[in-house]
C-alpha positions as CSV (number, residue, x, y, z in Angstrom):
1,X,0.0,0.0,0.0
2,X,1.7,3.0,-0.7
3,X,-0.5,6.6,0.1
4,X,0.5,9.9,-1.0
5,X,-2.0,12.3,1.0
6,X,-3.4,15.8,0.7
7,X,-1.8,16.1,-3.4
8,X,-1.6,19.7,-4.9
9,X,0.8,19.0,-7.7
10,X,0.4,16.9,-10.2
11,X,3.9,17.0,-10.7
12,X,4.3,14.7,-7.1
13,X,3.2,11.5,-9.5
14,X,5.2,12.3,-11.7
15,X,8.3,12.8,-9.5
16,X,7.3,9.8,-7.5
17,X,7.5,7.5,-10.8
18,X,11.1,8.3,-11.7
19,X,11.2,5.9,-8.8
20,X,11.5,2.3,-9.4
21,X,8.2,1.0,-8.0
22,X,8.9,-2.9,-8.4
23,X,7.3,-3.9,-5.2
24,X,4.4,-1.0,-5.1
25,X,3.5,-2.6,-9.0
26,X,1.1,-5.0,-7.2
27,X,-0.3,-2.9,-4.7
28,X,-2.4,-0.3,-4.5
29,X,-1.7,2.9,-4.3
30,X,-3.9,6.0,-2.6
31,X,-4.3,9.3,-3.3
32,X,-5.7,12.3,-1.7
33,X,-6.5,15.7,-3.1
34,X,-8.9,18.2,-2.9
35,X,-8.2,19.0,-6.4
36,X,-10.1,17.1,-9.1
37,X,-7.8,18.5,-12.0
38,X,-4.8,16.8,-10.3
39,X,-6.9,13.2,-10.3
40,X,-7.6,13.9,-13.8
41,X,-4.2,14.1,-14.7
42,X,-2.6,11.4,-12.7
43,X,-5.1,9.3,-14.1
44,X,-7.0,7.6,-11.5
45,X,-9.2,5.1,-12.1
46,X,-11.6,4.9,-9.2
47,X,-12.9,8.1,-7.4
48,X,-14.7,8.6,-3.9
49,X,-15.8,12.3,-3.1
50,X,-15.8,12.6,0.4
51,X,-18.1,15.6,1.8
52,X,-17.1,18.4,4.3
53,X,-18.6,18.0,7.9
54,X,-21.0,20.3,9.4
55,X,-20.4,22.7,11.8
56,X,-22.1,20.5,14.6
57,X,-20.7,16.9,13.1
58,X,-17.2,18.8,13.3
59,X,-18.3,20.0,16.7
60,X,-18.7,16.7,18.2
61,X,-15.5,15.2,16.8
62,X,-13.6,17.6,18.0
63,X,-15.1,17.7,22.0
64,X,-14.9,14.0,22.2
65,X,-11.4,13.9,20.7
66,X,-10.8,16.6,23.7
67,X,-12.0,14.0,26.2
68,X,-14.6,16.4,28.1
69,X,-17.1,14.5,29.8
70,X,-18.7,16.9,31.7
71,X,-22.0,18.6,29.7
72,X,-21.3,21.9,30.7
73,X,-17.8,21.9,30.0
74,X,-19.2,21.3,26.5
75,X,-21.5,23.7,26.5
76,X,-18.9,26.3,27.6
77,X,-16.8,25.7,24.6
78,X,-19.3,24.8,22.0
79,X,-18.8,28.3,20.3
80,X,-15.3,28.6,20.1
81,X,-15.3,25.1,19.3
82,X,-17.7,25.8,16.7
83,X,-15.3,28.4,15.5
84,X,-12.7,26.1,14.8
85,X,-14.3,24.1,13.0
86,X,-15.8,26.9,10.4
87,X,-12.0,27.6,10.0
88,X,-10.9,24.1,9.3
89,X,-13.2,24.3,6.3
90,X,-15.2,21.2,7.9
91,X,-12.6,19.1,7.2
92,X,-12.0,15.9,9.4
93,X,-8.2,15.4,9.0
94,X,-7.5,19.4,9.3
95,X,-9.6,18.6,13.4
């Protein structure tokens, strides 16, 4: 398995094959990108579109990744927490 993650340049694949890739030539290899020009150009063959997290779905991963148990230390954070999340553009990875 080899994974090449978050890809902005096209020009990574490219690079990355002037690389012998004997044992990887029976694997599988996956990429991640938030461009779909770059997947178009590598040539992928298989695509899964993953959607942004709401606010509140973003919310919760982020107070139980915190390990608050307590209800109203949730409550006391929920809007900066909410905040952070809006700025991570909903994505999971960028929690």
């Amino acid at each position: 398995l080899l994974l090449l993650d978050d890809v902005w340049n096209s020009e990574a694949w490219t690079d990355l094959l002037s690389t012998p890739l004997h044992a990887a030539a029976t694997g599988v290899i996956l990429i991640t990108t938030r461009d779909d020009t770059i997947a178009r150009v590598i040539g992928v063959e298989h695509t899964h579109r993953v959607d942004l997290m709401s606010a509140d779905v973003g919310w919760e991963l982020l107070w139980r990744s915190m390990n608050i148990n307590q209800e109203k230390q949730v409550r006391n954070l929920k809007d900066m927490g909410i905040e952070i999340v809006r700025k991570c553009g909903g994505l999971p990875l960028a929690l």
